[in-house]
C-alpha positions, -999 to +999 in steps of 0.1 A: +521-941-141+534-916-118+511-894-102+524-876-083+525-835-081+557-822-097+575-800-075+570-759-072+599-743-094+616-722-070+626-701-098+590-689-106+586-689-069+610-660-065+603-643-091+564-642-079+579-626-045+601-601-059+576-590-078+551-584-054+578-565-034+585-542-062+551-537-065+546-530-032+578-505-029+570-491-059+531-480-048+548-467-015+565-443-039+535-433-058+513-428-030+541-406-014+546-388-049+508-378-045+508-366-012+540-345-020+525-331-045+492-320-032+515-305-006+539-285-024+507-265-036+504-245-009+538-228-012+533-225-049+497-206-045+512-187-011+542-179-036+518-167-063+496-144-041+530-129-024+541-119-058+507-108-074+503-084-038+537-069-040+539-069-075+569-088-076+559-108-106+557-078-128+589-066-119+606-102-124+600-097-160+620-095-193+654-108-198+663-101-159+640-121-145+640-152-173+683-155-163+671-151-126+646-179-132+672-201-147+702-197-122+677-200-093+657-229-108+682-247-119+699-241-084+675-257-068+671-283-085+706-290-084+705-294-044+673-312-044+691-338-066+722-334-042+703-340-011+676-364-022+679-389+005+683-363+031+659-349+054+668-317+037+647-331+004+613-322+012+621-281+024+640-277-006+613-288-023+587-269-013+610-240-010+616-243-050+577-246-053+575-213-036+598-196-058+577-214-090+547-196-077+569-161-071+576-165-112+538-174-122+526-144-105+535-125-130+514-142-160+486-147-131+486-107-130+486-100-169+459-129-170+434-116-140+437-080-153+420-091-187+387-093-190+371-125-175+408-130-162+396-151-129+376-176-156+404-177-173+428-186-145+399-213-133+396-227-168+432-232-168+434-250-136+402-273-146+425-280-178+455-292-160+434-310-135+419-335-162+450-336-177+469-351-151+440-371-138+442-386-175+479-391-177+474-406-140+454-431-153+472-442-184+497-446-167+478-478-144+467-487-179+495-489-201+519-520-199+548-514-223+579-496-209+576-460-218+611-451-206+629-445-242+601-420-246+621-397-219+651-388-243+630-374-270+608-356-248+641-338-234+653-333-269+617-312-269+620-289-235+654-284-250+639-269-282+612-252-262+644-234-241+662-220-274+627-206-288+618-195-258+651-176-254+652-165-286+613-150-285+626-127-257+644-107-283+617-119-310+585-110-294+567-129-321+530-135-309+525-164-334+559-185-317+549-177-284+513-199-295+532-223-308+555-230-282+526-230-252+508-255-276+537-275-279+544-272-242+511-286-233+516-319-252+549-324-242+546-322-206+515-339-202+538-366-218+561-361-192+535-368-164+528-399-183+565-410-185+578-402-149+544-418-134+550-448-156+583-447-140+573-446-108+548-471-112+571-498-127+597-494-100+624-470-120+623-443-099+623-455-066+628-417-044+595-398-038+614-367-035+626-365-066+594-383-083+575-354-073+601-329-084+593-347-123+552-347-117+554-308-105+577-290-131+553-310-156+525-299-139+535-263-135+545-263-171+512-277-185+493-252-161+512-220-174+514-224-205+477-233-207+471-202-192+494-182-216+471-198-245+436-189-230+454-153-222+466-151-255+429-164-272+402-158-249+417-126-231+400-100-254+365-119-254+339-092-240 
């Protein structure tokens, strides 16, 4: 009877170490992703209070400012994709974070002009907070690839873009609710899918991670504040 050990497969054995490398290179990323992110919230709020004291934001309005919001955006965006590897990657960043917070001051100064307007703004920021602190977590939590989930959730801001266009002309006060309903639950999906990504080694740049994490972030943020200013703003 042979006793002895059968040998290690070195298969499995390689397998075990790559993944312990990916794992390790893929929570590099994430913590990264946080600390970027928590960063490019100062030029966002520095952007918002620039725009609420000059009253850029107001004047930003309307069709103008909504094609100025889209070729300067999308700009961005563009060259942050361009020059991800780059040291170049982290100012554009926070320089398109900046202009984000330029655009909400507008919405922050219709908000705080309502009555209870700073609760409102609060509220809205506690709302995005546990949102992403819960989408942070299901994502540690979740095992099954969530990847797929990304086309239909583009097929959705894509939808949200064509409403939103069409509202400018529209003005309909019951689409606008819709839409920042609709908004919320799809990106808070999107935090869930791009950390997921990050997490399971798909998205291996910080940079561009963090770019995903904030426009969802912003997005959940504003249009939960559009809802409670649409809702609550006329509470006494």
């Amino acid at each position: 009877m042979n006793l002895q050990p059968s040998p290690r497969n070195p298969q499995r054995a390689f397998r075990a170490e790559d993944a312990r490398i990916v794992s390790g290179a893929s929570n590099r990323v994430l913590r990264n992703t946080y600390a970027l992110l928590a960063l490019s919230m100062v030029p966002t709020v520095a952007g918002a209070w620039i725009g609420l004291a000059t009253g850029l934001g107001t004047m930003l309005g309307g069709l103008f400012g909504m094609i100025l919001f889209l070729v300067v955006a999308f700009g961005l965006i563009g060259a942050i994709g361009r020059y991800a590897n780059t040291r170049a990657a982290v100012p554009l960043l926070l320089g398109f974070t900046f202009f984000m917070g330029l655009m909400l001051s507008g919405l922050l100064g219709v908000v705080l002009g309502m009555h209870h307007g700073s609760g409102l703004v609060m509220l809205a920021f506690a709302g995005t907070a546990s949102i992403f602190l819960g989408m942070a977590t299901l994502s540690s939590v979740i095992k099954r690839d969530l990847s797929a989930m990304g086309k239909w959730l583009f097929v959705g801001v894509v939808m949200l873009m064509v409403a939103g266009i069409a509202n400018v002309f529209l003005h309909s006060g019951a689409l606008l609710v819709t839409m920042a309903t609709l908004a919320v639950g799809i990106f808070s999906a999107f935090i869930l899918h791009d950390l997921k990504r990050v997490r399971d080694g798909q998205e291996t740049n910080y940079v561009l991670a963090t770019l995903g994490v904030y426009l969802s972030v912003f997005n959940v943020f504003q249009n939960l504040l559009a809802l409670l200013g649409i809702l609550g703003g006329g509470d006494d």
